[in-house]
C-alpha positions as CSV (number, residue, x, y, z in Angstrom):
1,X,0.0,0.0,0.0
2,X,1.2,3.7,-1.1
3,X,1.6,6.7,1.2
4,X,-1.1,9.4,1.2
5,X,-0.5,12.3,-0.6
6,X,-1.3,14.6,1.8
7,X,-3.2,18.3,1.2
8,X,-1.1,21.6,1.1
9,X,-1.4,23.7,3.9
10,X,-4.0,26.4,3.1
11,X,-4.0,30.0,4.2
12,X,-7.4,31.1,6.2
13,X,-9.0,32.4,3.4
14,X,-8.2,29.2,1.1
15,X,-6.7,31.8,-1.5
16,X,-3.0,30.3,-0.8
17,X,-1.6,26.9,-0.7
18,X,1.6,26.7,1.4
19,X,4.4,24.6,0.6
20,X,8.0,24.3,2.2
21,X,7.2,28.0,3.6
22,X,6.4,29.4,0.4
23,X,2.8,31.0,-0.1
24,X,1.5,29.7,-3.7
25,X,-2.1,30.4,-5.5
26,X,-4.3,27.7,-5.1
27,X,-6.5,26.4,-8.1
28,X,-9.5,28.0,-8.5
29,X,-11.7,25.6,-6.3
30,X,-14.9,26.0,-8.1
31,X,-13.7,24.4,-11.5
32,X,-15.4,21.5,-12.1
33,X,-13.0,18.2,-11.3
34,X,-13.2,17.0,-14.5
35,X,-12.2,20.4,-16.2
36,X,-9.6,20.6,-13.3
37,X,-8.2,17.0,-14.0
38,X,-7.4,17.9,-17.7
39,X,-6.3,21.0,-17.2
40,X,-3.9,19.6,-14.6
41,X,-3.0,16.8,-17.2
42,X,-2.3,19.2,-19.8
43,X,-0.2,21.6,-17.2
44,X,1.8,18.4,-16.3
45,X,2.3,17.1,-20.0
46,X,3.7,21.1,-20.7
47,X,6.1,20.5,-18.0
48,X,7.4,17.4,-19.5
49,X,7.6,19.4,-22.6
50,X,9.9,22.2,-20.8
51,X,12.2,19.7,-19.8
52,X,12.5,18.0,-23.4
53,X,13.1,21.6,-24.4
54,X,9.9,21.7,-27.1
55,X,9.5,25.4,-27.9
56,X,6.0,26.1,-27.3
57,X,6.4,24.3,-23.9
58,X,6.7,27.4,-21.5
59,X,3.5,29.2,-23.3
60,X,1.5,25.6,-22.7
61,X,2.6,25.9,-18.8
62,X,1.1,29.3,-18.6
63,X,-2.1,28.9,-20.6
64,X,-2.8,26.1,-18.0
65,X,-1.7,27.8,-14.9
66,X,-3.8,30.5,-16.1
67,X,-6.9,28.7,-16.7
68,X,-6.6,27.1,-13.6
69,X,-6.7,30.6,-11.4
70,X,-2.5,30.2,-10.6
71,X,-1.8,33.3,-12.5
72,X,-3.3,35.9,-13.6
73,X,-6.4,37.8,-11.9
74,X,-6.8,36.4,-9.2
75,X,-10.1,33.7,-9.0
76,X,-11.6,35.3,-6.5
77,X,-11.9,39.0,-7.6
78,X,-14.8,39.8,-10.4
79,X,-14.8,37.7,-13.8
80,X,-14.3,40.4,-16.0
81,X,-12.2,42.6,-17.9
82,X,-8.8,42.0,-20.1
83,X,-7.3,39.7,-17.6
84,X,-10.2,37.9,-17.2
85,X,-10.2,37.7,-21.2
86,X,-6.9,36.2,-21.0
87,X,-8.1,33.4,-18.3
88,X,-10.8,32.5,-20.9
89,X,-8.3,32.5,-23.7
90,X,-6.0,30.3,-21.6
91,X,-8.7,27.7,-21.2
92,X,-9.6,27.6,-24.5
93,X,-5.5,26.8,-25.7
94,X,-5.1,24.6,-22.4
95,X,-8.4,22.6,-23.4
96,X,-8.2,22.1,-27.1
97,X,-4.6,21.1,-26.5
98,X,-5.5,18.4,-23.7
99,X,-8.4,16.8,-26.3
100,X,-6.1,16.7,-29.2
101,X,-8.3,15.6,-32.2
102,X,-11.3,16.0,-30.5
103,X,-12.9,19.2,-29.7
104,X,-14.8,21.4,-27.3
105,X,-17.6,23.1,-26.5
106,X,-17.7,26.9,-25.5
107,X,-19.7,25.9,-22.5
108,X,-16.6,24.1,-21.1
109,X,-14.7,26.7,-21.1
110,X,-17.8,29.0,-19.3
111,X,-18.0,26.0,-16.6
112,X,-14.2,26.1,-16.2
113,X,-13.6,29.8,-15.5
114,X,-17.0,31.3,-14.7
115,X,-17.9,29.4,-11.1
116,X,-21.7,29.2,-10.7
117,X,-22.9,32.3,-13.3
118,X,-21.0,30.3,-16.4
119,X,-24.1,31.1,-18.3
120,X,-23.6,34.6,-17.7
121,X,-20.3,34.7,-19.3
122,X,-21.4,32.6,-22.8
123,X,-20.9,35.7,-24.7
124,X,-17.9,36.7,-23.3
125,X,-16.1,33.2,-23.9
126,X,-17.8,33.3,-27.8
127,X,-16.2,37.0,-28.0
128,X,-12.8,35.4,-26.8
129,X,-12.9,32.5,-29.1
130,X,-13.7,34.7,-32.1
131,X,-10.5,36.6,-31.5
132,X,-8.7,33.1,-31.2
133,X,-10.3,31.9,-34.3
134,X,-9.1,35.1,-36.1
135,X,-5.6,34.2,-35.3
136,X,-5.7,31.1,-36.7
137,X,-5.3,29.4,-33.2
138,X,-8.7,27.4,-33.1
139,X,-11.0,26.5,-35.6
140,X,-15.1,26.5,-34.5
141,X,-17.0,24.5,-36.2
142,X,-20.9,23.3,-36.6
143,X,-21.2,20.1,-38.0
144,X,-17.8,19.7,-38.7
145,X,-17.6,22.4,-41.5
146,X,-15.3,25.3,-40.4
147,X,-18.0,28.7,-39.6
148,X,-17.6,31.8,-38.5
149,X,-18.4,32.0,-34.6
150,X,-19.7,35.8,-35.0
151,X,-22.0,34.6,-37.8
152,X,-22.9,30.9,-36.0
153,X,-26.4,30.7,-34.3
154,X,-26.5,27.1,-33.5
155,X,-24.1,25.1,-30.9
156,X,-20.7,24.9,-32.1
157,X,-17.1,23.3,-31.3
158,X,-13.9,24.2,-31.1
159,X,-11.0,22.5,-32.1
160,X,-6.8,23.5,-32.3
161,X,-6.1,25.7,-35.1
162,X,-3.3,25.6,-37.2
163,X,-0.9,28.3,-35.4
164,X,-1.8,26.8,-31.8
């Protein structure tokens, strides 16, 4: 039988984790686990990357520390404004990454980084994406054929673009 991993030490107001002395910023606790899990797959798998010296390996480490509430605005303050952009942008790049050659729905991303009003925030992540999509970094689709999200009116995905 293994050893327990035991929890961090968390500061009072759960904003910190503590490790060998060292204040950290925990995860944003109100991502669901299975967003969390990939995310922290895809944070772990960057990692690897830095270490094999892959060149997009450092951005891949921020987009997922990012969309996990480790950098950045901090979770806890409002869910809005430029760096709150960059959190939703982060989670798109960290997500279509982790699936590969599948793809994702804008909603995951609105789950991920938007807490309990994820709805609210629908037309910010399509705003986001769009922008993303522009820069060739994803691709949004409805039923598989490549669309314009501004232009798009019926559920779509999103999948890694060609300069991600």
């Amino acid at each position: 039988m293994g050893a327990e991993k035991a929890e961090p030490e968390k500061t009072a107001d759960g904003h910190h984790i503590v490790v060998d002395g060292r204040r950290w910023r925990a995860t944003d606790p109100t991502i669901p686990e299975t967003f969390r899990q990939e995310l922290v797959d895809e944070l772990m798998s960057a990692r690897r990357a830095v270490k094999a010296g892959e060149s997009d390996a450092r951005q891949r480490v921020g987009d997922a520390k990012t969309a996990l509430g480790e950098r950045g605005a901090p979770w806890w303050d409002e869910r809005s404004g430029t760096e709150f952009d960059e959190r939703i942008a982060s989670a798109v790049r960290a997500l279509v990454r982790k699936r590969r050659e599948s793809s994702i729905c804008p909603s995951d991303v609105a789950r991920t980084v938007g807490a309990e009003s994820w709805r609210a925030i629908m037309d910010d992540v399509r705003r986001v994406t769009a922008h993303l999509a522009d820069q060739g970094q994803v691709i949004v689709t409805q039923k598989g054929q490549p669309v314009q999200l501004r232009d798009a009116r019926a559920p779509v995905r999103i999948v890694r673009g060609p300069e991600l």
